[in-house]
C-alpha positions as YAML, in Angstrom:
chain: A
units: angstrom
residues:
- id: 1
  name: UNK
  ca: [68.64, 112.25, 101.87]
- id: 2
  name: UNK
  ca: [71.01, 110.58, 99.85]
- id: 3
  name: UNK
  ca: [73.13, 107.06, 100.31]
- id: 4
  name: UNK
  ca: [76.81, 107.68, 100.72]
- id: 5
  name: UNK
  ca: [79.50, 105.91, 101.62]
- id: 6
  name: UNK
  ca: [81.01, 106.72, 104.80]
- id: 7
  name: UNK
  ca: [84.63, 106.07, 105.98]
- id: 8
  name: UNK
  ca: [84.12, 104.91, 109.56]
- id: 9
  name: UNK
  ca: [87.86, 104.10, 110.47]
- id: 10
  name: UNK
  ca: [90.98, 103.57, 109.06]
- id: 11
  name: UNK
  ca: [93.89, 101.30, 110.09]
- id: 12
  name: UNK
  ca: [97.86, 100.43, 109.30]
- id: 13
  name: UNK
  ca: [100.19, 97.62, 109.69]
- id: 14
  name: UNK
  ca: [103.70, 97.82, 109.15]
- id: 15
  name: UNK
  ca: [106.28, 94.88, 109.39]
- id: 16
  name: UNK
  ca: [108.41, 94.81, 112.15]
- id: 17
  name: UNK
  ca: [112.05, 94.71, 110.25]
- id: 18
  name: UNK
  ca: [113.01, 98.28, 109.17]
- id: 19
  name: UNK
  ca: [115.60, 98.60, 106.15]
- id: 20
  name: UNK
  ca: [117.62, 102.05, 106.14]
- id: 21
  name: UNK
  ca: [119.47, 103.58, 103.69]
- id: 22
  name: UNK
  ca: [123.05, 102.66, 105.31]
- id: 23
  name: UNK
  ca: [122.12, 98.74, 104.99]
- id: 24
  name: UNK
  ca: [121.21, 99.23, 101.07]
- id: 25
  name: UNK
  ca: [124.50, 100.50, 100.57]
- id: 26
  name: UNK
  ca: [126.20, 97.57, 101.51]
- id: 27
  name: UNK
  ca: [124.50, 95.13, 99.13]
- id: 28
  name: UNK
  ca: [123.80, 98.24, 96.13]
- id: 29
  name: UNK
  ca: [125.86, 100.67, 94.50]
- id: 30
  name: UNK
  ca: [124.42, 103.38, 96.42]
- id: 31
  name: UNK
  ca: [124.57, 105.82, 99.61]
- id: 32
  name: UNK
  ca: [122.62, 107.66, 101.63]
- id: 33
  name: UNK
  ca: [122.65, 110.93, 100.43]
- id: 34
  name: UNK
  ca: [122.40, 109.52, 96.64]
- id: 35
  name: UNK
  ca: [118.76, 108.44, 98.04]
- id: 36
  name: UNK
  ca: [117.47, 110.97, 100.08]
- id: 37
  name: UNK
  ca: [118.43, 113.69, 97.47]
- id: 38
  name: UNK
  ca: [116.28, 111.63, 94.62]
- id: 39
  name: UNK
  ca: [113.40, 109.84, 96.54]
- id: 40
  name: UNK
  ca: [113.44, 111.76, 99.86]
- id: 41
  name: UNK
  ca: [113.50, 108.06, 101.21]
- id: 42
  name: UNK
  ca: [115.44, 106.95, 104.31]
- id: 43
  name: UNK
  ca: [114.28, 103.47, 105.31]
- id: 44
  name: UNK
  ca: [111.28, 101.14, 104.23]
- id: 45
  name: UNK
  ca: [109.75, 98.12, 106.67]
- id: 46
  name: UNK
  ca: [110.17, 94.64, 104.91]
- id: 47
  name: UNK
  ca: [108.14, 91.28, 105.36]
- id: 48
  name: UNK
  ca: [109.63, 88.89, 107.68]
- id: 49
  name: UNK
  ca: [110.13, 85.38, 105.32]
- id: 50
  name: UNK
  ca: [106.80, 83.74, 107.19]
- id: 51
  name: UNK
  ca: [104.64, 86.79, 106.85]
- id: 52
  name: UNK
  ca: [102.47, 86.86, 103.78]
- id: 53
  name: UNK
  ca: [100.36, 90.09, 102.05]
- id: 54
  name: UNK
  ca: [96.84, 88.68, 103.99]
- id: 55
  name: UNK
  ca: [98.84, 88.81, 107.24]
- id: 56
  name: UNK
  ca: [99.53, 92.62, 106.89]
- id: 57
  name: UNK
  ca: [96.17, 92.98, 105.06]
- id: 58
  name: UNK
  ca: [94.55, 91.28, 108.13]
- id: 59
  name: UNK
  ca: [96.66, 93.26, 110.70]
- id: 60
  name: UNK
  ca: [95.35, 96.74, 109.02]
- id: 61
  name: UNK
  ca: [91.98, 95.47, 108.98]
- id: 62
  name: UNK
  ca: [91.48, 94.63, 112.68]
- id: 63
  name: UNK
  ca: [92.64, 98.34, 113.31]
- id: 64
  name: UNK
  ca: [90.26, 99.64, 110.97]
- id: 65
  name: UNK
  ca: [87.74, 98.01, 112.86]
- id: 66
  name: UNK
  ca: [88.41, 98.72, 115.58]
- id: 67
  name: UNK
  ca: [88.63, 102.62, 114.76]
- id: 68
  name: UNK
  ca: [85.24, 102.27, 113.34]
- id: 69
  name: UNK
  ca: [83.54, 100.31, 115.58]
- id: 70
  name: UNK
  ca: [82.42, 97.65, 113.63]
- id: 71
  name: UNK
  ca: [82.88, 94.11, 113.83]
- id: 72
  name: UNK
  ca: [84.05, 91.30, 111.32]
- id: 73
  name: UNK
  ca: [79.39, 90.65, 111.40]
- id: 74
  name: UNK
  ca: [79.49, 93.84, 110.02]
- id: 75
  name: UNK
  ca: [81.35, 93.61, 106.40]
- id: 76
  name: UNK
  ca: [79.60, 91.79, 103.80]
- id: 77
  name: UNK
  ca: [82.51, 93.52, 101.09]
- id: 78
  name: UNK
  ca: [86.37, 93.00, 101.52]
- id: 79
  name: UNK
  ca: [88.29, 94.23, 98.21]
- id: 80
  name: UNK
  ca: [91.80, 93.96, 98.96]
- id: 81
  name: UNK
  ca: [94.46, 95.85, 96.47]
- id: 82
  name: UNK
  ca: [97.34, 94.20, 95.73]
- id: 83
  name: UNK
  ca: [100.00, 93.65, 93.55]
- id: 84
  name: UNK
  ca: [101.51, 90.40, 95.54]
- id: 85
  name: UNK
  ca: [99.02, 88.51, 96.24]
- id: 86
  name: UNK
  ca: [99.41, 85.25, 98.60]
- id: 87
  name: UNK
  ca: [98.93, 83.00, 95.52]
- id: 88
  name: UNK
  ca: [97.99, 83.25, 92.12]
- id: 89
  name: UNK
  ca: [94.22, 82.39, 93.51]
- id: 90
  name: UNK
  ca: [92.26, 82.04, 96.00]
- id: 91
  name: UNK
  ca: [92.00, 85.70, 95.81]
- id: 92
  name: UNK
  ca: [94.33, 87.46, 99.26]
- id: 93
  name: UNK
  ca: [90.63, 88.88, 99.79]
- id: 94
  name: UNK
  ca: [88.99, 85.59, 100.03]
- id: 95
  name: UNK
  ca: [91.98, 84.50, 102.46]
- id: 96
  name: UNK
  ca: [91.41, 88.00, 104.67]
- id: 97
  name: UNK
  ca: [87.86, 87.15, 104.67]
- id: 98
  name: UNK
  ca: [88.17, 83.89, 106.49]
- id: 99
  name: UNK
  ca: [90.64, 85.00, 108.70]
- id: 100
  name: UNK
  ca: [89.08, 87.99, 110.18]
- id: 101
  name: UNK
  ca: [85.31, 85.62, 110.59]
- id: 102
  name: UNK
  ca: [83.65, 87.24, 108.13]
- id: 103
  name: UNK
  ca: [81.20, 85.47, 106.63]
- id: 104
  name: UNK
  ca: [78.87, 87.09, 104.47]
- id: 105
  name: UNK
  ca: [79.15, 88.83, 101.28]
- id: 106
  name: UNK
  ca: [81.98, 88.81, 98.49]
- id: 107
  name: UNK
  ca: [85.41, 88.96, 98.77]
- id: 108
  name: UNK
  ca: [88.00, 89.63, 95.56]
- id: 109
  name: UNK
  ca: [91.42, 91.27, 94.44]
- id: 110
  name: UNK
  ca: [91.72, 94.21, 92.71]
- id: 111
  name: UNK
  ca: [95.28, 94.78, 90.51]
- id: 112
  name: UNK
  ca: [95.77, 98.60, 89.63]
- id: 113
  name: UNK
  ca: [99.29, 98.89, 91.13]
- id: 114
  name: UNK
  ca: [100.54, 101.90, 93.11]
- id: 115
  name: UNK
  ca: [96.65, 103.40, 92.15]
- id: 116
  name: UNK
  ca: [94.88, 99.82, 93.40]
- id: 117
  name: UNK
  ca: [93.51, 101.84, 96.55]
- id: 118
  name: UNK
  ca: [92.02, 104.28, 95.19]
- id: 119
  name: UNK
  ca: [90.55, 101.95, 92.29]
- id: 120
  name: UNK
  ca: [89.32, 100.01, 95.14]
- id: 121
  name: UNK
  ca: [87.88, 102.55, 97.28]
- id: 122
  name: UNK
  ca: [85.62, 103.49, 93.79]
- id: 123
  name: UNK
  ca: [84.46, 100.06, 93.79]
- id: 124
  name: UNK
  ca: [83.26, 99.50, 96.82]
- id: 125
  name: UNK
  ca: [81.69, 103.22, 96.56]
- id: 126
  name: UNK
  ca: [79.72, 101.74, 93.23]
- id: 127
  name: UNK
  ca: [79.11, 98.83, 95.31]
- id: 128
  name: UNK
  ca: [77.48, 100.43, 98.54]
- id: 129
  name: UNK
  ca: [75.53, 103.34, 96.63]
- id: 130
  name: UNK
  ca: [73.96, 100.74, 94.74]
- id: 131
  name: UNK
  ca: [73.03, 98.79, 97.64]
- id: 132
  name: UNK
  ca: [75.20, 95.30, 96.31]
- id: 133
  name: UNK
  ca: [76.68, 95.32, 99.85]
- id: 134
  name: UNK
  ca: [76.08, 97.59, 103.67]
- id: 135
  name: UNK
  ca: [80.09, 97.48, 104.97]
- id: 136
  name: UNK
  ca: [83.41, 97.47, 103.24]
- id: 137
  name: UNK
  ca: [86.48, 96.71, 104.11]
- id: 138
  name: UNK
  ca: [88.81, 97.90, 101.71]
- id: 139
  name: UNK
  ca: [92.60, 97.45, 101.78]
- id: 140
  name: UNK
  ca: [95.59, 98.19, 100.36]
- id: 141
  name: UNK
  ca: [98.56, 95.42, 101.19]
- id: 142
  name: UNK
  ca: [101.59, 94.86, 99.52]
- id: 143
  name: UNK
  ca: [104.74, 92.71, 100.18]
- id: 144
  name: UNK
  ca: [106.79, 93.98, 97.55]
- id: 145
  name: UNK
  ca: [109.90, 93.44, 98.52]
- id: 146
  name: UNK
  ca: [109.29, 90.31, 96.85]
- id: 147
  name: UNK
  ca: [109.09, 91.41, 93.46]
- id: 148
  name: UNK
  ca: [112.36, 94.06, 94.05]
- id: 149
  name: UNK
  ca: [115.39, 93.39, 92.33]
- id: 150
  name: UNK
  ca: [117.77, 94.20, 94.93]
- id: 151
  name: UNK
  ca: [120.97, 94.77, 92.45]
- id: 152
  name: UNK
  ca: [119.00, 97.14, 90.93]
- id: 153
  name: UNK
  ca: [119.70, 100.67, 92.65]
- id: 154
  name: UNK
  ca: [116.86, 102.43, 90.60]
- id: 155
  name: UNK
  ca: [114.11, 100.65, 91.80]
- id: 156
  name: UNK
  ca: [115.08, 98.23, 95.02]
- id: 157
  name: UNK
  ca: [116.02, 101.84, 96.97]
- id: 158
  name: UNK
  ca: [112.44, 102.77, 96.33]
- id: 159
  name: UNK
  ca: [109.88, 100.14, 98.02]
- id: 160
  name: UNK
  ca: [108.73, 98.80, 101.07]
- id: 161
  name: UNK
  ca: [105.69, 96.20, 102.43]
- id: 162
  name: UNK
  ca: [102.75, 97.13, 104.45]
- id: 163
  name: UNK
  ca: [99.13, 97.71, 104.35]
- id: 164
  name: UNK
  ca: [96.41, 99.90, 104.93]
- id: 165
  name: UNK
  ca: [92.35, 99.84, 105.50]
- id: 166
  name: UNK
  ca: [89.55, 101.37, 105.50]
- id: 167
  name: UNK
  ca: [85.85, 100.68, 107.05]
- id: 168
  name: UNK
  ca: [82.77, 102.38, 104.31]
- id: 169
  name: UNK
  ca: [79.20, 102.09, 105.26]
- id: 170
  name: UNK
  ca: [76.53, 102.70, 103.19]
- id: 171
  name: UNK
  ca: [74.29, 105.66, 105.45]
- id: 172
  name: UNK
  ca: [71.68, 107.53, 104.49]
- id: 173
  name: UNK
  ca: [72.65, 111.30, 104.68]
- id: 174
  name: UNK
  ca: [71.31, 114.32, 104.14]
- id: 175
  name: UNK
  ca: [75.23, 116.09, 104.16]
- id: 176
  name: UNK
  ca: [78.27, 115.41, 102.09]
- id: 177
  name: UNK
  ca: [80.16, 113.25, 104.69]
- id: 178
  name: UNK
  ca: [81.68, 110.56, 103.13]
- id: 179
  name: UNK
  ca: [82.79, 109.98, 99.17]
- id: 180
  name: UNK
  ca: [82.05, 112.87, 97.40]
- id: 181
  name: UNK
  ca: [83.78, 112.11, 93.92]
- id: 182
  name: UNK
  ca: [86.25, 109.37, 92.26]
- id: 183
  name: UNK
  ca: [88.42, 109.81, 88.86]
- id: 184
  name: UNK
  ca: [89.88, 106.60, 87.57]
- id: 185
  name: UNK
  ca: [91.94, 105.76, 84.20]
- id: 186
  name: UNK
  ca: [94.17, 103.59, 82.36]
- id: 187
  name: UNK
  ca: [96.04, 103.88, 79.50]
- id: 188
  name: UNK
  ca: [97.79, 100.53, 78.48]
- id: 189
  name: UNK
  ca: [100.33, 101.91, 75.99]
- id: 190
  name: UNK
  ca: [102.53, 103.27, 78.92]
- id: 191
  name: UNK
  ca: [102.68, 99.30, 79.94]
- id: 192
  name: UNK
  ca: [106.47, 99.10, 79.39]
- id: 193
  name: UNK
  ca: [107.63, 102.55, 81.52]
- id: 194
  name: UNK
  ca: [106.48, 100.09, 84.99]
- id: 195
  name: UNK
  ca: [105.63, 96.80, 85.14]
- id: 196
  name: UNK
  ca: [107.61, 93.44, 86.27]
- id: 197
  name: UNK
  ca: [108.81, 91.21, 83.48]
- id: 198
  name: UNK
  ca: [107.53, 87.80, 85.11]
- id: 199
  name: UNK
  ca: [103.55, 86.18, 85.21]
- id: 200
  name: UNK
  ca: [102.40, 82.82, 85.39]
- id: 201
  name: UNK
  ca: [100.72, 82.98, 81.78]
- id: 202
  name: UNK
  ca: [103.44, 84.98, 79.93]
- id: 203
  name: UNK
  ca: [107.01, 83.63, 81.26]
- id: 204
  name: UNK
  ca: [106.00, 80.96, 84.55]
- id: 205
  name: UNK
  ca: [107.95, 83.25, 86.77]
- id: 206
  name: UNK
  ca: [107.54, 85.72, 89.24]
- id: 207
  name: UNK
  ca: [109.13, 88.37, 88.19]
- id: 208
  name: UNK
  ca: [110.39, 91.35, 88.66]
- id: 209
  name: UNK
  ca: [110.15, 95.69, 89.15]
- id: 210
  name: UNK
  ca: [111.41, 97.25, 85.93]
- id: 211
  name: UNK
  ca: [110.90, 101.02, 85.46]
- id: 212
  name: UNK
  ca: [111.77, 103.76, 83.43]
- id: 213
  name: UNK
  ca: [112.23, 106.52, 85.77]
- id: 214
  name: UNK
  ca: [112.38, 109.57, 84.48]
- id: 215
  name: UNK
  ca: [109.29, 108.79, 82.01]
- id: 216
  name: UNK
  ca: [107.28, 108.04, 85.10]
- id: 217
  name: UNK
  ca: [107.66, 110.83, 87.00]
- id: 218
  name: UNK
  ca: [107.17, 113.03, 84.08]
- id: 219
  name: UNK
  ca: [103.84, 111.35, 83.83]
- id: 220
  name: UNK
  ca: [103.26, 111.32, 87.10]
- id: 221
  name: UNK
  ca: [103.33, 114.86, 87.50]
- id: 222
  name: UNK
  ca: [101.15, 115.85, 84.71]
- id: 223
  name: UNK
  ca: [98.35, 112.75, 85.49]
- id: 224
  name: UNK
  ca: [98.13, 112.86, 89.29]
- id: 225
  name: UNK
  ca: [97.52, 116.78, 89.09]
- id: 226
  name: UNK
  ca: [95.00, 116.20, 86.03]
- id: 227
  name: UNK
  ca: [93.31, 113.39, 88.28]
- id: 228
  name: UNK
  ca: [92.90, 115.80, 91.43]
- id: 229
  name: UNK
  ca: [91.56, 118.36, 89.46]
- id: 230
  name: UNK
  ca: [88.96, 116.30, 87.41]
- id: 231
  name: UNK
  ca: [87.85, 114.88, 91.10]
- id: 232
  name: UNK
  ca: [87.18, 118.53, 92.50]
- id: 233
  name: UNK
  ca: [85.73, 119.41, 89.44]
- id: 234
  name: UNK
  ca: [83.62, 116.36, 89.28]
- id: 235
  name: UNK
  ca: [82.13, 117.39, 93.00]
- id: 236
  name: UNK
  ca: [81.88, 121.15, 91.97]
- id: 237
  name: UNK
  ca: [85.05, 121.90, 94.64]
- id: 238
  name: UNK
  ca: [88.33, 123.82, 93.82]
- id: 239
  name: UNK
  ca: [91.60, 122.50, 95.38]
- id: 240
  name: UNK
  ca: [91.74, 125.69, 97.83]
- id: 241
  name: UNK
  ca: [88.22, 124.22, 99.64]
- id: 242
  name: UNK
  ca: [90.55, 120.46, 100.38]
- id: 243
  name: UNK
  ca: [91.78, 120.29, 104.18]
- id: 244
  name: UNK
  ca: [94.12, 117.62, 103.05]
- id: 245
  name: UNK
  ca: [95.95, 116.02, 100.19]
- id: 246
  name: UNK
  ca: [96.98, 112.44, 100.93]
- id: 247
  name: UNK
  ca: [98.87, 111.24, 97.51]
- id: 248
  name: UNK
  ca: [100.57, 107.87, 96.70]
- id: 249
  name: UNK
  ca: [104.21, 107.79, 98.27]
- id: 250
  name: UNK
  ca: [106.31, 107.24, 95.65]
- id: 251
  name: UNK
  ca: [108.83, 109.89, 96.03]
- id: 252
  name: UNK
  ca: [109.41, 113.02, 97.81]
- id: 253
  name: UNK
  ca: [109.98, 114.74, 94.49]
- id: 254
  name: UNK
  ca: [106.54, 113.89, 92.52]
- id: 255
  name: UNK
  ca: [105.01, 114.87, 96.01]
- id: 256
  name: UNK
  ca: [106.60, 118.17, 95.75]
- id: 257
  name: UNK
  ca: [106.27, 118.69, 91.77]
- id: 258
  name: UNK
  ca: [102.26, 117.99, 92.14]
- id: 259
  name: UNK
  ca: [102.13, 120.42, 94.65]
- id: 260
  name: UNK
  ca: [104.38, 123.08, 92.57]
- id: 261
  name: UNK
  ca: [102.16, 122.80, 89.99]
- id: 262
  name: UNK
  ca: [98.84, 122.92, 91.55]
- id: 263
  name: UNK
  ca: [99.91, 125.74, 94.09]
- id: 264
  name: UNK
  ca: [99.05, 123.43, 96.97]
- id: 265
  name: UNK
  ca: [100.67, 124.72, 100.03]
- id: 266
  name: UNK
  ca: [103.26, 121.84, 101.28]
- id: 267
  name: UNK
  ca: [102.30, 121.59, 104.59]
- id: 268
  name: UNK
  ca: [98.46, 120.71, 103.46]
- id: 269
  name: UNK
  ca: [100.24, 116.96, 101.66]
- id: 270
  name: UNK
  ca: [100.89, 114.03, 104.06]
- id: 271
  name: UNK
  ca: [103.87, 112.86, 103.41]
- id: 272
  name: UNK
  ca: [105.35, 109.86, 104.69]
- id: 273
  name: UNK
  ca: [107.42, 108.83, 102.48]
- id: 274
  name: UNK
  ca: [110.94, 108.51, 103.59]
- id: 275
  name: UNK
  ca: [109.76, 106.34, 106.60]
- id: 276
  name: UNK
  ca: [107.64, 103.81, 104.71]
- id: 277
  name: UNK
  ca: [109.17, 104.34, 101.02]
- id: 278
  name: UNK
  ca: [106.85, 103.26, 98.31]
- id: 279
  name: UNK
  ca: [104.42, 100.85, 99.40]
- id: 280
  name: UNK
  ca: [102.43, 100.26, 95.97]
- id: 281
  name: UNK
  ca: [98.85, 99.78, 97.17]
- id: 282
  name: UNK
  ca: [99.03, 100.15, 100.53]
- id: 283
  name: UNK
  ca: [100.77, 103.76, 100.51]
- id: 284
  name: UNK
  ca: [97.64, 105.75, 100.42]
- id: 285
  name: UNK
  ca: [95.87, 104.01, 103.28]
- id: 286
  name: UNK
  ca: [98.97, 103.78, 106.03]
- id: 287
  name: UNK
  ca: [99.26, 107.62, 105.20]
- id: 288
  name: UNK
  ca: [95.78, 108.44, 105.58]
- id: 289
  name: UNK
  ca: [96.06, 106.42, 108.80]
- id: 290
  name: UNK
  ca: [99.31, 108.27, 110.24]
- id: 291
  name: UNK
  ca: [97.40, 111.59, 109.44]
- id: 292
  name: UNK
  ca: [94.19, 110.46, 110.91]
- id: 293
  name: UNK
  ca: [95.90, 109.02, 114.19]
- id: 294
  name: UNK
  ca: [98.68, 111.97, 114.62]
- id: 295
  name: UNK
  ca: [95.13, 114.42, 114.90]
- id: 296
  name: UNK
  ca: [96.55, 116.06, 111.93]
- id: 297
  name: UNK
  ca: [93.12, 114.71, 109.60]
- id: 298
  name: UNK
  ca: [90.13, 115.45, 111.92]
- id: 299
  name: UNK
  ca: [86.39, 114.66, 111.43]
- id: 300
  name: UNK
  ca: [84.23, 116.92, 109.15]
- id: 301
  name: UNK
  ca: [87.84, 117.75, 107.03]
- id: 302
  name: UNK
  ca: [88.02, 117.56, 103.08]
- id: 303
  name: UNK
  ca: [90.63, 114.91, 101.79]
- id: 304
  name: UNK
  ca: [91.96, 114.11, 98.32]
- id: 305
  name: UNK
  ca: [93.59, 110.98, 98.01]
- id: 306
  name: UNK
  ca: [96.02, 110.29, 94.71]
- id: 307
  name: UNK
  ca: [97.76, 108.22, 92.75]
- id: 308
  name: UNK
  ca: [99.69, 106.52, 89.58]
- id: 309
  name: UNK
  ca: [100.48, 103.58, 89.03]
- id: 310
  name: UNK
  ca: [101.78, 101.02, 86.43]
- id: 311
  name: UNK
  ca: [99.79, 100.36, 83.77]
- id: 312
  name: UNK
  ca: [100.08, 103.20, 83.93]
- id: 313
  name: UNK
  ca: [97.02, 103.96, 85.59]
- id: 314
  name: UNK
  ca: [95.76, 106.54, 87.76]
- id: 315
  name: UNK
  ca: [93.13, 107.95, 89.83]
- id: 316
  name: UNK
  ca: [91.63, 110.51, 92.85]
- id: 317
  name: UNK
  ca: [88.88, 110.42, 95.37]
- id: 318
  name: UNK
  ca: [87.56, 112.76, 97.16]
- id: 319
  name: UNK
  ca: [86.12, 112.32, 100.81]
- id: 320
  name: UNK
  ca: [84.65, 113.93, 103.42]
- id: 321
  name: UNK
  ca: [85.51, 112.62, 106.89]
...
């Protein structure tokens, strides 16, 4: 018998105003077609002006919940990963925390970009193993459309807001249900290829998305598929044993270059995508959740989740459902 982490139940919240292609190309020198054929993208849901990164966060999580069948009593760990936080602090988590009653255990942010799920998902794993906490709740929200430049057609065609959660319990098994392996790095000279040019210690501002395109999806490609593989490897699995491949949704192209050069078969990669664009954080979890809830994931199945974000940083986890 060993203690694990088990993912009881995963949830997704999406904001209710939906932003297609057509509607960018009034505002954006842009179309369509210019879209689809570089990101695969053809809408993204945006945050209505009252609702906040903890609402979606909190939205996700009662679905989680209520997928695993465990209550708000249950958590005594909420890590929520974010790149828009509510404010600079209280942490989003702390906020989530009180809103959904729970009131036990710790609560922070963790800031890893496009890769903060799956950087969150390891912590909480370290966390539960360890026995620091019993129940996680660990999200992934985002309202980036706040940090878009929206006369900026190489980056404002590309994201969207929503969020996405998970339920881990520590168990005591005596299978492999639950996270088998995590892979997580950084490397801090890529800074400048993603990252917004606004902070509160640096320039006082907010900020916004600048990226060097064709730089990150060069390294996106080569890191992503070096991150699944060191995962596998790491659990003594090769990528042909995986049921599923859930990546980040950043574009339809690094989806399909990752899978060219790993041999993956495409219809094994949820891909979401061009309904939900690039989500940052929370892209991971609402995929694993459409999967999960469209009987496509099923108990007992092999998943690798991945991702890159800025930073650049980047990571994989592998899980048994």
């Amino acid at each position: 018998m060993a203690l694990r982490s088990v993912l009881l139940g995963v949830g997704s919240f999406l904001p209710e105003r939906i932003l297609t292609n057509e509607e960018l190309a009034q505002s954006v020198d842009t179309n369509n077609e210019w879209i689809i054929e570089r990101t695969g993208i053809r809408q993204r849901h945006i945050a209505g002006k009252n609702e906040k990164t903890s609402d979606l966060a909190c939205a996700a999580s009662l679905k989680a919940l209520e997928a695993s069948g465990r209550t708000a009593d249950d958590i005594d760990l909420v890590i929520v990963a974010t790149t828009t936080p509510d404010l600079t602090f209280p942490a989003t988590a702390a906020r989530v925390q009180a809103a959904l009653g729970i009131n036990k255990g710790a609560a922070f942010d963790l800031q890893a970009v496009c890769s903060g799920f799956i950087f969150a998902l390891a912590t909480a794993d370290n966390a539960l193993v360890r026995g620091q906490a019993k129940c996680a709740l660990v999200i992934g929200a985002e309202t980036f459309s706040r940090i878009v430049d929206w006369t900026d057609r190489g980056t404002c065609v590309l994201f969207g807001d929503g969020a996405g959660a998970v339920v881990l319990e520590a168990q005591e098994r005596d299978d492999d249900r639950g996270v088998i392996s995590t892979f997580l790095r950084t490397d801090g000279r890529m800074h400048d290829l993603l990252y917004v040019d606004g902070g509160p210690s640096e320039t006082g501002t907010i900020g916004k998305v600048r990226m060097v395109g064709n730089a990150v999806f060069r390294n996106a490609v080569e890191h992503i598929s070096g991150a699944m593989l060191e995962a596998c490897a790491r659990a003594g699995v090769s990528l042909d044993q995986v049921d599923w491949f859930v990546p980040h949704q950043a574009n339809q192209r690094i989806l399909d270059g990752v899978a060219r050069k790993l041999d993956i078969a495409v219809d094994k990669v949820v891909s979401t995508v061009a309904l939900h664009g690039n989500t940052s954080a929370a892209s991971v979890p609402l995929a694993l959740d459409v999967a999960v809830r469209d009987g496509r994931i099923k108990p007992g199945q092999l998943v690798l989740m991945e991702a890159l974000g800025g930073g650049l940083t980047w990571g994989a986890a592998l899980v048994r459902l």
